[in-house]
C-alpha positions, 0 to 999 in steps of 0.5 A: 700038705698043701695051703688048702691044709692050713686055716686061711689067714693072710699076715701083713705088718707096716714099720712105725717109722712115721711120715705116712703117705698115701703110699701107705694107704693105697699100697697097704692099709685099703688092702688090708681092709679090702681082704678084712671085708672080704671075710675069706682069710683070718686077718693078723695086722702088725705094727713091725716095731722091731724091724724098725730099730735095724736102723736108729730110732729115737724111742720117743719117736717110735712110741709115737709112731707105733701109736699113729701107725695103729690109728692110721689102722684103725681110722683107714678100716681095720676093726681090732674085733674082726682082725687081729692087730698089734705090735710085734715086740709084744708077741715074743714068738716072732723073736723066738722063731726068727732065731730058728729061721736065722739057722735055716737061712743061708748067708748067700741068700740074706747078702743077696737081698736088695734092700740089704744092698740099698740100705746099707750103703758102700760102707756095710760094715757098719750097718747093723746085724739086724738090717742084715738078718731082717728077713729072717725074722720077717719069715717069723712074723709070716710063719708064726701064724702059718699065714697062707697069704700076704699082700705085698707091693713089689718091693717086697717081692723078693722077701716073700720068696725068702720066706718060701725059701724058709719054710721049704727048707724047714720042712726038707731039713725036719722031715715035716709038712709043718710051715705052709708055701706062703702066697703073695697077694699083688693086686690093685691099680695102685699097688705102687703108688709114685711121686706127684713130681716124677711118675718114675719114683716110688712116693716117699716119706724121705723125697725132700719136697713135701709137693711129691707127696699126700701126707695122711695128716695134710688137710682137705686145701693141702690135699687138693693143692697139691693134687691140682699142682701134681706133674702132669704133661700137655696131652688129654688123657687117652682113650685107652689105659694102654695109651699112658704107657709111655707117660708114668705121670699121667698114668699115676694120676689115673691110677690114684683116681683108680683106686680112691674110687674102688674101679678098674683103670679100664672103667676110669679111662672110659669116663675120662677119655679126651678130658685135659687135665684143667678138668681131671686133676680137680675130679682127682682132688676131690675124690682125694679129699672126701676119701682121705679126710675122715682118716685124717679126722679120725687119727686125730682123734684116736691120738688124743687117748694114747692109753686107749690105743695101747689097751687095743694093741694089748687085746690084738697081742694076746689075741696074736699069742693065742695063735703063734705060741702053739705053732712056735711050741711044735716048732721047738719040738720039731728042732729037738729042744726039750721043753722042761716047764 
């Protein structure tokens, strides 16, 4: 079998671990809704709540987060009627197939995984099992639901290979032709969105000065200042996308620009060619404004009734189970587990 064997359907979750940015916005959820939209692939969205605790969570914190994670879904796009959304501890067969993918998965090839390598520090062994076995449980939440596709920003590149791994040696191993080779989906002008204070660092959550990021909760003047104060260097912009290439700043500005208005980098550096920044950086902030506001706006309003967001993400799980809970049955008949009830 090939992909073009299996039902369309492209899988994509975000951790609940607060502090949303736009980094979050740019490299995920406009790209979950671009691929909603599109109507080509059957949409599942997961808030990845138990990927979260591989490392300490306060549980009030991450109820919380869960639920600011589903109204940032929602108020970015995502429309719980035509995709699929939910959080992940409420779909049992991710759990149930992670430890089935944790025997297919081999030491060596979890042990070289970067993150696991980040993360854990100089003293791993004290970090927990979880945060070591994470990515066989990330290939469940892909491969439950035979997912085709996903979209993923470049850190995640390696994790998606593991799960190709997965899935191939699953079928080796079995005989079967039952998990597709699941694809990436890397796209985008601004896939990988990077610091307003140094264009060589990835945008974070964790960075210590709240100037290097958008915060999906900062208001219209948070957003514009900061956009108007962002690192920048003394040169007017280009006439061409190649001539950023040595200046990671200016080239994320006009990758930001890019994306918030839905244009090539090419069409962007055709309007703004010899432009000083004094006039740029206010274009910038303005588009930033009317495009993140409303979602600010919504959040906010969604967040005032919790219970509706739980009813949202209860409808999204059994929606979820009607999908997984039939592949991870063929899956235990496939291993050899007897199924007595």
């Amino acid at each position: 079998m090939t992909n073009a064997d299996f039902t369309p359907r492209v899988f994509s979750g975000i951790q609940p671990s607060g502090g949303l940015t736009l980094g979050n916005y740019l490299g995920a959820l406009k790209r979950f809704v671009d691929m909603q939209n599109a109507g080509t692939h059957e949409c599942v969205y997961c808030m990845v709540d138990q990927h979260a605790i591989t490392v300490w969570q306060n549980p009030a914190d991450l109820r919380n987060n869960t639920r600011e994670l589903a109204a940032f879904f929602i108020a970015s796009g995502v429309d719980p009627e035509r995709s699929i959304l939910f959080n992940q501890s409420q779909v049992p067969a991710h759990a149930q197939l992670g430890w089935i993918f944790n025997c297919v998965a081999r030491m060596g090839w979890m042990s070289r995984m970067t993150q696991w390598k980040d993360k854990s520090g100089k003293n791993s062994e004290n970090a927990s099992l979880g945060l070591f076995g994470y990515p066989a449980l990330m290939a469940a939440d892909i491969l439950v639901y035979h997912a085709t596709h996903v979209p993923v920003g470049d850190d995640q590149k390696q994790h998606l290979e593991l799960t190709r791994d997965i899935a191939a040696k699953f079928n080796h191993d079995y005989g079967v032709d039952f998990f597709p080779i699941t694809e990436p989906v890397i796209d985008g002008p601004a896939k990988r969105v990077m610091s307003l204070t140094d264009g060589t660092k990835k945008m974070s959550k964790s960075d210590p000065s709240d100037k290097s990021r958008i915060n999906m909760s900062d208001d219209a003047d948070a957003i514009a200042r900061k956009f108007r104060k962002a690192r920048t260097d003394p040169d007017p912009l280009p006439d061409s996308y190649e001539g950023l290439k040595d200046r990671p700043e200016a080239r994320n500005l006009v990758d930001i620009f890019a994306a918030l208005s839905e244009r090539t980098r090419e069409d962007v550096m055709g309007e703004v060619q010899g432009m000083q920044w004094g006039a740029f950086k206010p274009l910038l902030a303005d588009l930033a404004v009317e495009k993140l506001s409303p979602i600010s706006v919504e959040m906010t309003r969604l967040l005032d009734d919790p219970g509706e967001i739980d009813r949202i993400l209860g409808r999204g799980a059994e929606r979820a189970e009607e999908i997984a809970n039939p592949i991870l049955a063929k899956t235990y008949e496939i291993v050899g587990m007897v199924a007595s009830k």
